[in-house]
C-alpha positions in Angstrom: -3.7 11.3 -16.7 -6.7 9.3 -16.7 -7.8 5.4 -17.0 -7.0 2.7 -15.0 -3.0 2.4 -13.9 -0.7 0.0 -15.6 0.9 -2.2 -13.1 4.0 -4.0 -12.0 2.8 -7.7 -12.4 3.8 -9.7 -15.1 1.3 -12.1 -14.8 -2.1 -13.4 -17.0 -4.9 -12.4 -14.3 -7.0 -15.2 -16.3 -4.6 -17.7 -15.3 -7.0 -20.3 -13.5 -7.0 -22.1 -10.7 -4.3 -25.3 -10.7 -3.9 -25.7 -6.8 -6.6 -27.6 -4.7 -7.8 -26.4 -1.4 -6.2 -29.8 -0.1 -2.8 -29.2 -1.7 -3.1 -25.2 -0.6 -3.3 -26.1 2.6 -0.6 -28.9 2.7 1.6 -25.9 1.0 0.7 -23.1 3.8 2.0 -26.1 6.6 5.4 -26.1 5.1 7.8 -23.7 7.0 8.6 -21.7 3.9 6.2 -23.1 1.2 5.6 -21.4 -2.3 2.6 -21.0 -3.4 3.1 -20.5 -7.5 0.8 -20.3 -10.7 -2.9 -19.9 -9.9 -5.3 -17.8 -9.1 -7.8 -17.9 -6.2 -11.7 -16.1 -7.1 -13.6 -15.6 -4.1 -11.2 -17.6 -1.2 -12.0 -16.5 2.5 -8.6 -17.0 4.9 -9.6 -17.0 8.4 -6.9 -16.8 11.3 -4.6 -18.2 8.7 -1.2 -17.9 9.8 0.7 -18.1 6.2 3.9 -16.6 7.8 6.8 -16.4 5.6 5.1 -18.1 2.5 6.4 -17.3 -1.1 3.7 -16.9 -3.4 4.3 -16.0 -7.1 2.7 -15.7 -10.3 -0.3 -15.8 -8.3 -3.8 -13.8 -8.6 -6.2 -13.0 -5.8 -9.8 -12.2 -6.9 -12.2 -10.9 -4.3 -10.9 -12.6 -1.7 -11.0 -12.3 2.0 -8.0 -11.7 4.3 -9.9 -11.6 7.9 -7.1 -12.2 11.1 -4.7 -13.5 8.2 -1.2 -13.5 9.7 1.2 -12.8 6.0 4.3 -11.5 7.8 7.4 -12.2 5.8 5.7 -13.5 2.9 7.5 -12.6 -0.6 5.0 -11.9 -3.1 6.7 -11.6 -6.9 4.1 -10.9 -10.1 0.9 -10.9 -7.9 -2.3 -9.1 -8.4 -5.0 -8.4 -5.6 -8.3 -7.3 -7.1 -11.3 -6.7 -4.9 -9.7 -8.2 -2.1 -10.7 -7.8 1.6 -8.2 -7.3 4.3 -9.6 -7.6 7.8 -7.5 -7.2 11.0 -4.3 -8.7 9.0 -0.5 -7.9 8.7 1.7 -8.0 6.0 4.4 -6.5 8.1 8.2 -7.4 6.8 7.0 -8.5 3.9 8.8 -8.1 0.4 5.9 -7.2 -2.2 7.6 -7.2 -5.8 5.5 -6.5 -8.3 2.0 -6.6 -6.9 -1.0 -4.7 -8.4 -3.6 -4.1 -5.8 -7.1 -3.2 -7.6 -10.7 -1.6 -6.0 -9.4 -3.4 -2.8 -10.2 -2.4 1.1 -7.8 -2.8 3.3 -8.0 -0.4 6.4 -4.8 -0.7 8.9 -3.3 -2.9 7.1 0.1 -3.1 8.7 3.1 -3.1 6.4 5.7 -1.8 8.1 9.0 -2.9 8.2 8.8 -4.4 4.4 10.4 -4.1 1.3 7.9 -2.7 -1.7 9.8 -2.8 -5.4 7.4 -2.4 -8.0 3.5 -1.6 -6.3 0.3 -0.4 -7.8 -2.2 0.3 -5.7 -5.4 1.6 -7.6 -8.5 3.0 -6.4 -7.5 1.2 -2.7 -9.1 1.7 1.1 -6.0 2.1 3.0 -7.1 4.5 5.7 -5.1 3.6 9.1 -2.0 1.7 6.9 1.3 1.0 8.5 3.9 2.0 6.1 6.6 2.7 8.7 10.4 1.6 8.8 9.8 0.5 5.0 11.8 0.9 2.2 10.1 1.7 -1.3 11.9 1.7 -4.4 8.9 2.1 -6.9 5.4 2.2 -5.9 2.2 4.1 -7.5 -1.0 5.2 -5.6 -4.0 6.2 -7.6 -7.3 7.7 -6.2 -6.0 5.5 -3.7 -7.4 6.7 0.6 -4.4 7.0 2.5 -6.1 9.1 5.2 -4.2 8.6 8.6 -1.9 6.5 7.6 1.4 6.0 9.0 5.4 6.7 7.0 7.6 6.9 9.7 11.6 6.5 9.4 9.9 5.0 5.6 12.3 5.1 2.7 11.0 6.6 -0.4 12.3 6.2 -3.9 10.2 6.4 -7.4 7.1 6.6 -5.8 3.7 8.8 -7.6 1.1 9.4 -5.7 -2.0 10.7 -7.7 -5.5 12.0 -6.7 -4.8 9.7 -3.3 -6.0 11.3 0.1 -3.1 12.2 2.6 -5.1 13.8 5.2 -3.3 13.7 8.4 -0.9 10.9 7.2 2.3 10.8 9.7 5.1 11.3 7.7 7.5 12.1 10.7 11.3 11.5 9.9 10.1 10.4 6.1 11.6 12.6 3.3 9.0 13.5 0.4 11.6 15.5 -1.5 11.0 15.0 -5.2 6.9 13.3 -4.2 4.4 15.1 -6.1 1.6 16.0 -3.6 0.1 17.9 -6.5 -3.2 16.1 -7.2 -3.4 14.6 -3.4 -5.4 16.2 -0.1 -2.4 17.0 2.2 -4.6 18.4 5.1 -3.3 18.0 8.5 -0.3 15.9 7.3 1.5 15.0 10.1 5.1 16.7 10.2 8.5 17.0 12.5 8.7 20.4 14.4 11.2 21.5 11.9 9.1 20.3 8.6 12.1 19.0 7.3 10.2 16.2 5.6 8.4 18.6 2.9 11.4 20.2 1.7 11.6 19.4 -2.0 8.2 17.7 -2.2 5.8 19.3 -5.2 2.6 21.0 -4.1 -0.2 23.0 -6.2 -0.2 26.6 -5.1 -4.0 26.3 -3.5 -2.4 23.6 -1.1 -0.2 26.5 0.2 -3.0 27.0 2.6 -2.8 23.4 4.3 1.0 23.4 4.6 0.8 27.4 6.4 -1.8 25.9 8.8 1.6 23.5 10.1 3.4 26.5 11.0 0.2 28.1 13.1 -0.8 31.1 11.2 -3.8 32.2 9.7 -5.1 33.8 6.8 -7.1 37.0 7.5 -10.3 36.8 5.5 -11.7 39.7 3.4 -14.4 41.5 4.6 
């Protein structure tokens, strides 16, 4: 497969702006406000505690997320594209079909969430907190997972496609059915047993990084 991804959202990314900074702000004060129908091109949200905020049909164009607190937030039909996360959580958070494009988001923390429906495309998620989540549809494409963290995670319907696993912890995560395939799978992090490979889908060549778990190695020619 090549091209760009098709994603989850069902919304117009050119959908323009029809909330004020004023009125944004009044709606991030409310307790549980809802943030609905607009898009936001080139927004910076500093220590912004937006805790348990609903936001859909919304679009986020190169913005930046820097010490943003979005725990429990519910995000329905949103798109991320070029966005910056900086020091920020999203943990318990239900993201429902949310496309994340070209953005960086290095230890982003979502564990502990809900993902139905996520696209994330050609994303920096080295360091990511995935643990304790349940995901029942979610696509990764030439997407850096590198170190991040699945533990205890739930997976269901999930493709993961030229994305780099390299020492991901997957500990107490089942990838049976995951197609690893296409993905870098050095040093993945794994249970004594290895229990959470059995039934996941590897290319013969990465045969090499999976007998490196079990401590042996592979006498070369001479």
């Amino acid at each position: 497969m090549t091209g760009a991804r098709r994603g989850y959202a069902k919304v117009n990314e050119r959908i323009g702006r029809h909330v004020t900074r004023d009125e944004l702000r009044e709606l991030l004060d409310e307790p549980d406000g809802e943030v609905t129908m607009t898009s936001f091109d080139g927004e910076t949200f500093s220590d912004a505690d937006v805790s348990g905020t609903t936001f859909s049909s919304v679009v986020f164009h190169a913005c930046t997320f820097e010490r943003a607190d979005l725990s429990a937030c519910t995000f329905t039909d949103v798109v991320f594209r070029g966005c910056r996360f900086i020091s920020s959580s999203m943990e318990r958070c239900w993201l429902n079909r949310v496309d994340l494009h070209s953005c960086s988001a290095p230890g982003l923390g979502l564990a502990k969430g809900r993902l139905t429906g996520v696209l994330f495309e050609d994303c920096q998620l080295r360091y990511a907190d995935f643990s304790e989540t349940t995901v029942r549809g979610m696509t990764a494409y030439k997407t850096s997972l590198r170190e991040s963290a699945w533990r205890a995670t739930k997976l269901g319907k999930i493709s993961l496609e030229q994305c780099d696993l390299s020492r991901a912890d997957v500990v107490q995560t089942s990838l049976a059915g995951v197609d690893l395939s296409s993905c870098d799978i050095g040093g993945l992090l794994v249970s004594n047993s290895f229990r959470e490979l059995r039934g996941s889908i590897i290319a013969p060549e990465q045969a090499v990084d999976l007998i490196g778990l079990l401590g042996v190695r592979i006498k070369q020619e001479e």
